[in-house]
C-alpha positions as CSV (number, residue, x, y, z in Angstrom):
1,X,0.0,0.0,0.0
2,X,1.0,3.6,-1.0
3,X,2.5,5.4,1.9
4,X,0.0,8.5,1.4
5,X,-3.1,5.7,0.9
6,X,-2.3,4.6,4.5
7,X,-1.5,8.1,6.2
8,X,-5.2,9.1,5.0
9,X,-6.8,5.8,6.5
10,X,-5.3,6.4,9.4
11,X,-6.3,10.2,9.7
12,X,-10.1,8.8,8.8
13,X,-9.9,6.0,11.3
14,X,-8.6,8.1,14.1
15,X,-11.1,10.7,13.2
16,X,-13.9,8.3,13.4
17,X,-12.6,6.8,16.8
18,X,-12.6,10.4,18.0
19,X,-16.0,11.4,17.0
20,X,-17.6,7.9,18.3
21,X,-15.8,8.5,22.1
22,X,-16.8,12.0,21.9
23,X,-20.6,10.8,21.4
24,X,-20.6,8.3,23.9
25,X,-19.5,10.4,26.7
26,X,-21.5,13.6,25.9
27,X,-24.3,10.9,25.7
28,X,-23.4,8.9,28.6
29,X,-26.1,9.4,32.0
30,X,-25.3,7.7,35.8
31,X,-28.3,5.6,36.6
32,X,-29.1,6.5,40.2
33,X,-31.9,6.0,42.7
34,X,-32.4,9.8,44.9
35,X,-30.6,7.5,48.0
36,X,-27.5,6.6,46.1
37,X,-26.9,10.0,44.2
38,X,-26.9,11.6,48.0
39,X,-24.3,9.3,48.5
40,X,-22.6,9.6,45.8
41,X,-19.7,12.4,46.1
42,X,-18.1,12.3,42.8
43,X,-21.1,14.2,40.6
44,X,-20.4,18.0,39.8
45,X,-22.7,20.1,38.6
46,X,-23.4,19.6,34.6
47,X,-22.8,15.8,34.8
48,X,-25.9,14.3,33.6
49,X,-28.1,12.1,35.3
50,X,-30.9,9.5,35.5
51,X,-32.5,9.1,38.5
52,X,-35.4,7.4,40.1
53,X,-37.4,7.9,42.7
54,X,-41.2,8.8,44.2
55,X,-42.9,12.5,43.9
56,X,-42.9,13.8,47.1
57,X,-47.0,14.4,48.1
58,X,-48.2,17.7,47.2
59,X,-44.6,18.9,46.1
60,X,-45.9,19.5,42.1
61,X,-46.3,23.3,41.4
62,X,-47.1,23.3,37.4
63,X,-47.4,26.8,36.0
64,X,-49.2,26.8,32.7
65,X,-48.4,29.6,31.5
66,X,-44.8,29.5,31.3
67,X,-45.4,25.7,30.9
68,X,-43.0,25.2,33.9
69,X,-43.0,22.3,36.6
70,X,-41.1,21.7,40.1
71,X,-41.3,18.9,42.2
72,X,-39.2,17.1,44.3
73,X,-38.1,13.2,44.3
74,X,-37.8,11.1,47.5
75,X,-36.4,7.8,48.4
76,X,-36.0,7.0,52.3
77,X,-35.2,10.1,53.8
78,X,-33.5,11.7,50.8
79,X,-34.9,14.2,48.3
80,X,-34.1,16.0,45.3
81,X,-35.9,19.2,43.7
82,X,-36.5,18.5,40.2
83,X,-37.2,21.7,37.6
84,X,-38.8,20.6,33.8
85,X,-39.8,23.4,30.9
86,X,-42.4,21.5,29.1
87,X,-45.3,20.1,29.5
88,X,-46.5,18.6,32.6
89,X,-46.9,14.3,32.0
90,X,-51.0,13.6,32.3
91,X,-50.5,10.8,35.2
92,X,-48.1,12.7,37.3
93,X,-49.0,11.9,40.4
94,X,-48.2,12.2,44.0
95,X,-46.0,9.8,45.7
96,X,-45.9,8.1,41.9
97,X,-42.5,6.4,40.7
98,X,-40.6,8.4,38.5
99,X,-37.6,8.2,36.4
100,X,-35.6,12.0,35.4
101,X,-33.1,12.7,33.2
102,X,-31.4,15.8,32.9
103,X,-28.2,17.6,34.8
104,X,-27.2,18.6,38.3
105,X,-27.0,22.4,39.0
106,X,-24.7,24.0,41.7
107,X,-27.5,24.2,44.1
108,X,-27.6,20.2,44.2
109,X,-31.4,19.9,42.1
110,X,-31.8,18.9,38.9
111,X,-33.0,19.6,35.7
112,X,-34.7,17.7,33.6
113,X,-34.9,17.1,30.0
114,X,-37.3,14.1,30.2
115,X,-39.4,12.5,32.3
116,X,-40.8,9.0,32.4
117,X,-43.3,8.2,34.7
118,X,-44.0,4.2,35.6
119,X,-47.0,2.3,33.9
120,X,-49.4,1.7,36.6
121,X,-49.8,-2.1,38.4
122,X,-53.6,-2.0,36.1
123,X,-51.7,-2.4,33.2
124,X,-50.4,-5.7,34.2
125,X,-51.1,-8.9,32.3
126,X,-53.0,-11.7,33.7
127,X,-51.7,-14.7,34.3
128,X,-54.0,-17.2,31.8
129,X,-56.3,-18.6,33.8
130,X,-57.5,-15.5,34.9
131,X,-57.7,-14.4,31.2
132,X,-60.3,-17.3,30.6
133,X,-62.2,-17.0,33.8
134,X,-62.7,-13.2,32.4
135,X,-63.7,-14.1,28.7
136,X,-65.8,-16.6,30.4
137,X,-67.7,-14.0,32.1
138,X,-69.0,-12.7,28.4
C-alpha cells in the first residue's frame, strides 16, 4: 500500500474513533436512585443524570403559562428538587414512581430534560387462567 493511501486511512480512522468517544461520553447518564446520588460524592454540577425515585406528596407546582413544573423526588429520607420546561406528563402523580433525566445544577437539584413516569400495576397482564375466567364471564 502507497505510503499516502495509509497516512489518509489512518487520519479517517482516528477521526472516526474520535468522534464515536466523543458521542458516547457527551451521551453517557449515571443511573441512580435519589438514595444513592446523596451518597454519591463524585457528581459536579453539569454531569448528567438519570434518577429514580417517588414524587414527594403535594410537592408538584405546574405553572401553565410559562409551561413550567417543580417537584421534588424522594427515596428514604432523601430528596431531590426536580425543575422541567415543558409540558407537565398527564398521570403525574403524587408519591408516583418516576424516572428524570437531565443535569445537576450548583444548588444540588436537577433539571430535567425528560421524564418518564411508571406504567401503573392495572396495566399488568394476567396470568392465563385469569384471562379465561374473564372471557368466560362474556
Amino acid at each position: 500500500m502507497k505510503p499516502k493511501i495509509l497516512i489518509g486511512v489512518i487520519i479517517i480512522v482516528a477521526a472516526l474513533g474520535y468522534i464515536i468517544i466523543g458521542g458516547i461520553k457527551e451521551t453517557a447518564v449515571y443511573y441512580l436512585t435519589v438514595s444513592e446520588f446523596r451518597a454519591d460524592q463524585d457528581l459536579q454540577a453539569g454531569d448528567g443524570v438519570r434518577l429514580s425515585g417517588y414524587v414527594v406528596p403535594e410537592s408538584i407546582q405546574w405553572n401553565p403559562e410559562k409551561i413550567e413544573l417543580n417537584f421534588a423526588l424522594y427515596e428514604e429520607a432523601d430528596t431531590i428538587n426536580v425543575y422541567y420546561k415543558g409540558v407537565m406528563p398527564d398521570q403525574l402523580a403524587d408519591a408516583q414512581m418516576v424516572v428524570t433525566e437531565g443535569q445537576l445544577t450548583e444548588s444540588g437539584s436537577l433539571v430535567a430534560n425528560k421524564i418518564l413516569l411508571k406504567c401503573p400495576s392495572k396495566y399488568e397482564t394476567a396470568s392465563p387462567e385469569e384471562h379465561i375466567e374473564n372471557t368466560e364471564k362474556i
